[in-house]
C-alpha positions as CSV (number, residue, x, y, z in Angstrom):
1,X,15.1,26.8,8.9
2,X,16.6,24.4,6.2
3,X,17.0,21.8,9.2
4,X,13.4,22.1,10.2
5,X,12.4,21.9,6.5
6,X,14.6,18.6,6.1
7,X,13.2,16.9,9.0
8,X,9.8,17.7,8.3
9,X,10.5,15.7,4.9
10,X,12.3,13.1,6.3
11,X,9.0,12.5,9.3
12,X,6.8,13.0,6.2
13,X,8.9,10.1,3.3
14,X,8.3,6.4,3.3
15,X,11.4,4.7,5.5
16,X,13.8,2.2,3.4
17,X,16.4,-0.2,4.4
18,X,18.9,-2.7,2.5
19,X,18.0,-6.1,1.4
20,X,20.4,-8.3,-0.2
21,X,22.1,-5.1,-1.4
22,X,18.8,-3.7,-2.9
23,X,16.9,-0.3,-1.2
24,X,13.7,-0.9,-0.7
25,X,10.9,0.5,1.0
26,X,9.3,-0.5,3.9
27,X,5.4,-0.3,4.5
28,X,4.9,0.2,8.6
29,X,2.5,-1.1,10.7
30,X,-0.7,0.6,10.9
31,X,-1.1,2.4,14.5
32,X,-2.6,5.6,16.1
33,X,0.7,7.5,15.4
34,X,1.5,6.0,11.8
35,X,-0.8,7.5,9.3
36,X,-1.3,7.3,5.6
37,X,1.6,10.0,4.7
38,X,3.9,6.9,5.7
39,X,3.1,4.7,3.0
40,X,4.8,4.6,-0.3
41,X,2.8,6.0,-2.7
42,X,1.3,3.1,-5.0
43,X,0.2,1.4,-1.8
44,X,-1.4,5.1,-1.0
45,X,-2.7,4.8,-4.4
46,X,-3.9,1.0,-4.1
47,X,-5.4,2.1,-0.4
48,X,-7.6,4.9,-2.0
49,X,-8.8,2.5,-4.9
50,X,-10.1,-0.1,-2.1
51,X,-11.8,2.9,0.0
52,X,-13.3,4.4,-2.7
53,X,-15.1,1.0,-4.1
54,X,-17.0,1.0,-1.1
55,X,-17.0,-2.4,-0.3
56,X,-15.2,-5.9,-0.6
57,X,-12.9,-5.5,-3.9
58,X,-10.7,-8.7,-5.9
59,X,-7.3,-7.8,-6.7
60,X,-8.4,-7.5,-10.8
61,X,-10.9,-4.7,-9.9
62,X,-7.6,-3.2,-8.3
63,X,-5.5,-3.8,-11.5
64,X,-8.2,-2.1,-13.7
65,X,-8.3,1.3,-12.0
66,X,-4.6,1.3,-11.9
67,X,-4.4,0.9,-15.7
68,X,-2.6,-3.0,-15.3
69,X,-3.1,-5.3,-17.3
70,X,-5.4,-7.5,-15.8
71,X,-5.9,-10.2,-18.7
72,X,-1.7,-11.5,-17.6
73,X,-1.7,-13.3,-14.4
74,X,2.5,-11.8,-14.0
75,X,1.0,-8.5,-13.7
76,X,-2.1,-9.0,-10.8
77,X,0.6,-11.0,-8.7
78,X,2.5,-8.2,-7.6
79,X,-0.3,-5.9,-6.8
80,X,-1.8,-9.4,-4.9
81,X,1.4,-9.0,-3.0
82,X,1.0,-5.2,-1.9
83,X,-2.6,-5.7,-1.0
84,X,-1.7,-8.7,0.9
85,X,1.5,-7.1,2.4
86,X,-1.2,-4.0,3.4
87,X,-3.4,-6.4,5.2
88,X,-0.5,-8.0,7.1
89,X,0.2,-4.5,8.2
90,X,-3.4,-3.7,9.3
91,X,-3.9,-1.0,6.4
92,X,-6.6,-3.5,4.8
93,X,-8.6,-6.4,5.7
94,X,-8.5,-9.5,3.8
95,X,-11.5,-11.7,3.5
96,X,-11.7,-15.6,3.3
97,X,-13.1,-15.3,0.4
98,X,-10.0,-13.5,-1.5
99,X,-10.8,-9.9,-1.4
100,X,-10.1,-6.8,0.2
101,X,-11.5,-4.3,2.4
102,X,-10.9,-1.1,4.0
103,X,-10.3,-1.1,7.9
104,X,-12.3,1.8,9.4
């Protein structure tokens, strides 16, 4: 039972691997068997905030529902990153224009 309990967490936690000595964790691919569950959870976190708005949303709107600081450039860039890394991976859509969308 413990085995089936300790897979079921393993199928269910964000994968990692080992960059330049560092663990970090890796955000898959969006596809029909890969769903949210998969993700890390600030980017489940920054996925929600971009659902929820409803429409197209800039990286600041982002910052201010996850309590950044949005007035210090250092602190959007990183969450630019994820949004952007998300959109790479077909979680989000990103616009010409700079912001983000939800992919249905």
């Amino acid at each position: 039972m413990s085995e089936q309990i300790a897979g079921e967490r393993a199928a269910v936690a964000p994968a990692s691997a080992q960059v330049g000595g560092r663990a970090v964790l890796l955000v898959p691919h969006r596809g029909d068997s890969v769903d949210e569950a998969a993700l890390p959870g600030d980017y489940r976190r920054i996925l929600a905030i971009v659902r929820a708005a409803g429409g197209p949303v800039q990286v600041r709107a982002v910052g201010e529902e996850l309590g950044l600081q949005v007035e210090v450039r250092g602190k959007l860039e990183p969450l630019r990153a994820k949004l952007v890394k998300l959109a790479d991976r077909g979680w989000l859509h990103k616009r010409g224009d700079g912001k983000f969308t939800a992919r249905l």
